[in-house]
PDB file as gemmi writes it, atoms N, CA and C in Angstrom:
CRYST1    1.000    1.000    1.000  90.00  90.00  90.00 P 1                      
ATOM      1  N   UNK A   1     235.636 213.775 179.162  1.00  0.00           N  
ATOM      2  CA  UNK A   1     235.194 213.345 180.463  1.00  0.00           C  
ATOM      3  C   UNK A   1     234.695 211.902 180.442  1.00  0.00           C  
ATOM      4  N   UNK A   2     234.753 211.231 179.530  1.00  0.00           N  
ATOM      5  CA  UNK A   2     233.840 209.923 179.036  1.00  0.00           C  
ATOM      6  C   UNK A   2     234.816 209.058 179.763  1.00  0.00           C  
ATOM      7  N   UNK A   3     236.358 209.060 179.469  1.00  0.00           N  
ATOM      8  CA  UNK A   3     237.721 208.472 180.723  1.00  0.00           C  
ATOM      9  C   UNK A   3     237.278 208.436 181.926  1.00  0.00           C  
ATOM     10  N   UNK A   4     236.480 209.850 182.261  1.00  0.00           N  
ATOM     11  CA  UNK A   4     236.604 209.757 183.769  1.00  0.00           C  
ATOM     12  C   UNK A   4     235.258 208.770 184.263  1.00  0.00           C  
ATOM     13  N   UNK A   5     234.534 208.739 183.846  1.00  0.00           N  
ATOM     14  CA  UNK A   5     233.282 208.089 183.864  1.00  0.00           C  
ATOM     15  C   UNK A   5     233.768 206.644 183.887  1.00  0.00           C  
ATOM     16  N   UNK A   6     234.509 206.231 182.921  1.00  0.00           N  
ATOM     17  CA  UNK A   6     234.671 205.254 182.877  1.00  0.00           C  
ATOM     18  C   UNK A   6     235.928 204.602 184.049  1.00  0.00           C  
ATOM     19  N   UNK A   7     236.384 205.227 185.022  1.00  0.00           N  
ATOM     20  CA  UNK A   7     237.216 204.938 185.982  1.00  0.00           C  
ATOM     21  C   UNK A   7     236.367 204.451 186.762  1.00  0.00           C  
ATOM     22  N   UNK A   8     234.940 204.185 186.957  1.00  0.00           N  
ATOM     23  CA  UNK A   8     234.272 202.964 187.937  1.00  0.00           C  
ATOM     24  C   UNK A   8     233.606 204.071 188.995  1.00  0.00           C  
ATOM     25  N   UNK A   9     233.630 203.326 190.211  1.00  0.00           N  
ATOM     26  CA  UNK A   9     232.893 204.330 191.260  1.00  0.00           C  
ATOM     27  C   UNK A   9     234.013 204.859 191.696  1.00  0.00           C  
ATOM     28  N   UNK A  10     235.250 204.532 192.478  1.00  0.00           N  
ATOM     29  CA  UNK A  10     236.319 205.303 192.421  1.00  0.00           C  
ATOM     30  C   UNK A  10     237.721 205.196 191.753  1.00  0.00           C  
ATOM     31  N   UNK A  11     238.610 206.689 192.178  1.00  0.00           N  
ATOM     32  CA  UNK A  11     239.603 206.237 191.718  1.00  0.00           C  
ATOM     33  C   UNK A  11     240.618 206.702 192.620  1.00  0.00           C  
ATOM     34  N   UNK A  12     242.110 206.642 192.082  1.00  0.00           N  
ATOM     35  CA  UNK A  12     243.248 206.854 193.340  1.00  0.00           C  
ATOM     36  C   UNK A  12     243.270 208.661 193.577  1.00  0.00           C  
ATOM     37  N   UNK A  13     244.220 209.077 194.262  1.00  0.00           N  
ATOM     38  CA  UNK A  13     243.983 210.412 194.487  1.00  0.00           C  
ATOM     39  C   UNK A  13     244.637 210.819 193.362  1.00  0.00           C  
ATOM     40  N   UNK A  14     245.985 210.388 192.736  1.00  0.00           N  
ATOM     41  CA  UNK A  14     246.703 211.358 191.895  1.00  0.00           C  
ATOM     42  C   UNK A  14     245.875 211.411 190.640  1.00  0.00           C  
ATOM     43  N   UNK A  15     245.263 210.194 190.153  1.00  0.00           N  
ATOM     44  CA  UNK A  15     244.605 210.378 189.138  1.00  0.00           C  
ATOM     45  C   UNK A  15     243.190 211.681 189.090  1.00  0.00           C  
ATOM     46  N   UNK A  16     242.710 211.714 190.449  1.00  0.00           N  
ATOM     47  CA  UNK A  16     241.867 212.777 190.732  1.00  0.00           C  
ATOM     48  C   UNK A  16     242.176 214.037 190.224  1.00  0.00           C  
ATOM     49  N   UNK A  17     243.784 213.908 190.960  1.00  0.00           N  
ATOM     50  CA  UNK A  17     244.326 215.360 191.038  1.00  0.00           C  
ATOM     51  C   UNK A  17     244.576 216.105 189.273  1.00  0.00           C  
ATOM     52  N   UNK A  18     245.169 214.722 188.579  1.00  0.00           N  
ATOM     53  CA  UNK A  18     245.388 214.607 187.091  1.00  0.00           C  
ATOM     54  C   UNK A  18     244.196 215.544 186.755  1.00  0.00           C  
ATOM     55  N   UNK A  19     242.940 215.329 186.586  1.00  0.00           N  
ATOM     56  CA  UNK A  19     241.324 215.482 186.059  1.00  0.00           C  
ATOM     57  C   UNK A  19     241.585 217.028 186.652  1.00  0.00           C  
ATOM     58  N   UNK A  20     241.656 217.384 187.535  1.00  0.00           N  
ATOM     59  CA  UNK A  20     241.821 218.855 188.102  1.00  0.00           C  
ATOM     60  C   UNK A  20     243.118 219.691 187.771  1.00  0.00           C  
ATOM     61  N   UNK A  21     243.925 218.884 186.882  1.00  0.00           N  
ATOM     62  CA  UNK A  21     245.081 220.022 187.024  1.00  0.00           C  
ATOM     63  C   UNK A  21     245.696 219.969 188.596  1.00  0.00           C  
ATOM     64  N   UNK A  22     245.862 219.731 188.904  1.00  0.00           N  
ATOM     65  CA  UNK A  22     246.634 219.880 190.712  1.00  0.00           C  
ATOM     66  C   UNK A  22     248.065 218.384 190.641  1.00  0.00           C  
ATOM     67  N   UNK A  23     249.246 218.905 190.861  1.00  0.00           N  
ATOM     68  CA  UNK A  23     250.043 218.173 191.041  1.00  0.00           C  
ATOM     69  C   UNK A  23     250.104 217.308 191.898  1.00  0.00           C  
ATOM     70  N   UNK A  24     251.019 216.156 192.020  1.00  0.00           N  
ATOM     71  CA  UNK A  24     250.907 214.982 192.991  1.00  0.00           C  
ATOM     72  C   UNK A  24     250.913 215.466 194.478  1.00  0.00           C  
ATOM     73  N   UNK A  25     252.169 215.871 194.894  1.00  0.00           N  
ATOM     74  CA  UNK A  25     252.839 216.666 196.049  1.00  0.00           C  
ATOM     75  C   UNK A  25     251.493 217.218 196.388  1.00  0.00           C  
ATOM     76  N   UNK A  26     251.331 218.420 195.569  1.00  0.00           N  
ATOM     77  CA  UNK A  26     249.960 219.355 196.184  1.00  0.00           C  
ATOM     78  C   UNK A  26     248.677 218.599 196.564  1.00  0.00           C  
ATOM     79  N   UNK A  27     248.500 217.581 195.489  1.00  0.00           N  
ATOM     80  CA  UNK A  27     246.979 216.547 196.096  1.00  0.00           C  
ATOM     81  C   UNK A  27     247.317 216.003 197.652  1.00  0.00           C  
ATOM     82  N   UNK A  28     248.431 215.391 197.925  1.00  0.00           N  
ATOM     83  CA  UNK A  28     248.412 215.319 199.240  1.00  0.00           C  
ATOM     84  C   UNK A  28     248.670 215.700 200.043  1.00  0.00           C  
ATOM     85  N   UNK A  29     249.389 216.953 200.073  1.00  0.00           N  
ATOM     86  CA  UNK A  29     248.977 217.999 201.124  1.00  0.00           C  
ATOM     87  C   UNK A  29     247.536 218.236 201.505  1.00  0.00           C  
ATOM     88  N   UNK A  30     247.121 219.234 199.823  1.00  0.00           N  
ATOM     89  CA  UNK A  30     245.644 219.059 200.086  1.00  0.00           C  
ATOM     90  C   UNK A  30     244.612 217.851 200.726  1.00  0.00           C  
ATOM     91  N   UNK A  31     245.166 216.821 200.285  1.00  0.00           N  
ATOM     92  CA  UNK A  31     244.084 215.249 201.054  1.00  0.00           C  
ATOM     93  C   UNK A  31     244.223 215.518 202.522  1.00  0.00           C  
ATOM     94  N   UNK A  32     245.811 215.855 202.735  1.00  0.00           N  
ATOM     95  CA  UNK A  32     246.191 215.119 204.125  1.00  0.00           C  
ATOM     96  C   UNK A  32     245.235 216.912 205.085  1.00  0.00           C  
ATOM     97  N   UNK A  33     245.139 217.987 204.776  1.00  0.00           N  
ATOM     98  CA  UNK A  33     244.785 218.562 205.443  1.00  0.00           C  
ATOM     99  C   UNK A  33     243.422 218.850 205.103  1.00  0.00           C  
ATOM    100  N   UNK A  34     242.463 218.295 204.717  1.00  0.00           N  
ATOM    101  CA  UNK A  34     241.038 218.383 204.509  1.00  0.00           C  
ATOM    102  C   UNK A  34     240.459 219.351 203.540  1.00  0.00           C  
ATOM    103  N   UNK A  35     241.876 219.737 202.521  1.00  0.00           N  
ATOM    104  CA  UNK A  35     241.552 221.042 201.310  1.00  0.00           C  
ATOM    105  C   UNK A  35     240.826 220.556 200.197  1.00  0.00           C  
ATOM    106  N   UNK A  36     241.088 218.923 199.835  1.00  0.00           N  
ATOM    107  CA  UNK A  36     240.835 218.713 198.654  1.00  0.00           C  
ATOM    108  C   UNK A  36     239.899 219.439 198.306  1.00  0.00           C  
ATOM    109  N   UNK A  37     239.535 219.357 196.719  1.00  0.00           N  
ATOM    110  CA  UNK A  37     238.796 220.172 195.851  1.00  0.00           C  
ATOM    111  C   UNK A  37     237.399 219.517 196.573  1.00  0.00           C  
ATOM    112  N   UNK A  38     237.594 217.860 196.303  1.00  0.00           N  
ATOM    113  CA  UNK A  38     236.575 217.009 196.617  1.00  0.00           C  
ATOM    114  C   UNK A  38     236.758 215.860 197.791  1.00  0.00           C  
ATOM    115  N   UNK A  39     235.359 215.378 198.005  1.00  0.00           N  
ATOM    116  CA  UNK A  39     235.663 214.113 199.239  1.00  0.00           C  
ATOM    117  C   UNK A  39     236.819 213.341 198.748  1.00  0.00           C  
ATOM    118  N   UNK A  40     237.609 213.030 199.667  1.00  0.00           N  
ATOM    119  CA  UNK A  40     238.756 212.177 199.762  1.00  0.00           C  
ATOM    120  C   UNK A  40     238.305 211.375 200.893  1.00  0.00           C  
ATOM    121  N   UNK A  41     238.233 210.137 200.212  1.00  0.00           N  
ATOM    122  CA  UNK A  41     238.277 208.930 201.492  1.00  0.00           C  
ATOM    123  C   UNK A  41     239.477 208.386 201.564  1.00  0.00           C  
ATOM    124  N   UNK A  42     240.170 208.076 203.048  1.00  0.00           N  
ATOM    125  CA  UNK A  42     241.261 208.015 203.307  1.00  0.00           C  
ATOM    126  C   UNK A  42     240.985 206.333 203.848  1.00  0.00           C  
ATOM    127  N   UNK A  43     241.639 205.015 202.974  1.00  0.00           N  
ATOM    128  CA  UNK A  43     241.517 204.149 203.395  1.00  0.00           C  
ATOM    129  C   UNK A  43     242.155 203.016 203.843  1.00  0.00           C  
ATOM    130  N   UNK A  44     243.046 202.904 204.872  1.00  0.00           N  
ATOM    131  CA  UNK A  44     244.653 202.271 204.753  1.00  0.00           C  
ATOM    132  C   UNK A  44     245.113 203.330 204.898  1.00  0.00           C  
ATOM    133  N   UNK A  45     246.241 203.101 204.178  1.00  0.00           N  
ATOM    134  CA  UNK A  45     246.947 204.134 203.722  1.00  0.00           C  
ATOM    135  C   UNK A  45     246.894 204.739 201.945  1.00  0.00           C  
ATOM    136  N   UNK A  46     245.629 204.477 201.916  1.00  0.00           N  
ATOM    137  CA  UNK A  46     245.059 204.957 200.327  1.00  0.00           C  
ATOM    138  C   UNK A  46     243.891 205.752 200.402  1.00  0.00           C  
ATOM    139  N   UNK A  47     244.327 206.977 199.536  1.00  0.00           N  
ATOM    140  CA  UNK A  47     243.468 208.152 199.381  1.00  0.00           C  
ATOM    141  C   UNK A  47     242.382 207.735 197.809  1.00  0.00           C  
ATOM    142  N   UNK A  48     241.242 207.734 198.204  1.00  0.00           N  
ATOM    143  CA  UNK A  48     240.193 207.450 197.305  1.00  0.00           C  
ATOM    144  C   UNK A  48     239.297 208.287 196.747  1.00  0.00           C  
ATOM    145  N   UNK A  49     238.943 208.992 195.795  1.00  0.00           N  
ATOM    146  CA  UNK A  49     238.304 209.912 195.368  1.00  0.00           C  
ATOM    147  C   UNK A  49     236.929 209.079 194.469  1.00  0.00           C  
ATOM    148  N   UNK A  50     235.871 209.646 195.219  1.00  0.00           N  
ATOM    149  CA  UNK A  50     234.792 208.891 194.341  1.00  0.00           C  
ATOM    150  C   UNK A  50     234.421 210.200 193.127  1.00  0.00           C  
ATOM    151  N   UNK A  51     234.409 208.613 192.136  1.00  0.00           N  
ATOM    152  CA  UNK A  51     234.234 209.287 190.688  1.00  0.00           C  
ATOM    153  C   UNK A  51     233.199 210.464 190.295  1.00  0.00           C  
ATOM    154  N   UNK A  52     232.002 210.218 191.119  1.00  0.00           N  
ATOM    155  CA  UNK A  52     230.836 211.000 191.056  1.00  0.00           C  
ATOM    156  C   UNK A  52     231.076 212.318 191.194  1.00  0.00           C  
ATOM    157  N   UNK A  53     231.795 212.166 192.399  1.00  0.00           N  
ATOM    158  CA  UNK A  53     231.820 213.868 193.077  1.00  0.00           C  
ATOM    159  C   UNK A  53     233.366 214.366 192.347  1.00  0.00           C  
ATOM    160  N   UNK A  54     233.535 213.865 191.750  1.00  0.00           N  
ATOM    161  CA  UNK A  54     234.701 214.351 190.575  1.00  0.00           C  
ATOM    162  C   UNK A  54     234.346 214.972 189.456  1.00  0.00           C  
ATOM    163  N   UNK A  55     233.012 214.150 188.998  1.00  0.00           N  
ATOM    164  CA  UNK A  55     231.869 214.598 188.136  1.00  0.00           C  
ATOM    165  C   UNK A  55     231.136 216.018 187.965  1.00  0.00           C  
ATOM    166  N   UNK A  56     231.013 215.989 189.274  1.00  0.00           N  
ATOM    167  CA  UNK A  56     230.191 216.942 189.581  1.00  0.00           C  
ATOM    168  C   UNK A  56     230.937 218.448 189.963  1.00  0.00           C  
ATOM    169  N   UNK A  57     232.526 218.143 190.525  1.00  0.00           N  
ATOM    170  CA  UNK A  57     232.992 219.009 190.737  1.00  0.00           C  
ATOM    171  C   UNK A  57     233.265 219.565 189.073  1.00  0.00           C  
ATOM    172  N   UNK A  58     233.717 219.275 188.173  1.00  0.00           N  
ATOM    173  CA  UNK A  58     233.974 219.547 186.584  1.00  0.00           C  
ATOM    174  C   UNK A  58     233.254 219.730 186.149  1.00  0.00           C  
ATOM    175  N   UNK A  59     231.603 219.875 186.465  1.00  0.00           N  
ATOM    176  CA  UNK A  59     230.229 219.873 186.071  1.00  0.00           C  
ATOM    177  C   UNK A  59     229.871 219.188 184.721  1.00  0.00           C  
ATOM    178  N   UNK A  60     230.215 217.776 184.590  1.00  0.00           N  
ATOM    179  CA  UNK A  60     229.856 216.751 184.061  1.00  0.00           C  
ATOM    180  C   UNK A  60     229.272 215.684 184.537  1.00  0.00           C  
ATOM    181  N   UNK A  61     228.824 215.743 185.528  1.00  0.00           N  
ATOM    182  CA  UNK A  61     227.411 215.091 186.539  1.00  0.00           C  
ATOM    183  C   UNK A  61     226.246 214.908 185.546  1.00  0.00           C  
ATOM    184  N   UNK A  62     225.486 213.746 185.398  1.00  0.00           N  
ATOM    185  CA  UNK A  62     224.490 213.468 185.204  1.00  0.00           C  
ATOM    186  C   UNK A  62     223.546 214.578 185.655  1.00  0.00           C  
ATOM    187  N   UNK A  63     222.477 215.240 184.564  1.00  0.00           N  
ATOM    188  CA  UNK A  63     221.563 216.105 185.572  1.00  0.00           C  
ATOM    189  C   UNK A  63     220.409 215.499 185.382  1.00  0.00           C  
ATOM    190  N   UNK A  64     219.312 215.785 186.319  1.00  0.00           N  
ATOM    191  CA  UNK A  64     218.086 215.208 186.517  1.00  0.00           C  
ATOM    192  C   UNK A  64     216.850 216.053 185.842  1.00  0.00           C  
ATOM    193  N   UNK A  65     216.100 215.460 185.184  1.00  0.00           N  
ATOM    194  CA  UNK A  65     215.150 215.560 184.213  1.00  0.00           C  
ATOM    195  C   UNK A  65     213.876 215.612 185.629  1.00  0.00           C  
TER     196      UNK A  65                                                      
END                                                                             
């Protein structure tokens, strides 16, 4: 998970989908109809997955002390 961390604050959708197991095709279905696993920000015409809540969905989130 140390890769995914290191992809910044976000990243593209397929690479999201990569981290989850979920194929290309299926991530954007899922984006385009509001299924994703996680927030998808839709910006342009570019689907953005912030890294955090990618984190957290895989439960490799920072936890609080």
């Amino acid at each position: 998970m140390e890769a995914v961390r290191e992809l910044g604050t976000v990243t593209d959708l397929v690479t999201a989908a990569s981290v989850l197991c979920i194929g290309r095709s299926k991530a954007y279905e899922l984006a385009r109809t509001g299924q994703f696993s996680v927030e998808v920000l839709h910006v342009g015409r570019r689907y953005l997955v912030p890294v955090s809540a990618l984190l957290k969905v895989t439960g490799f989130a920072p936890t609080r002390d």
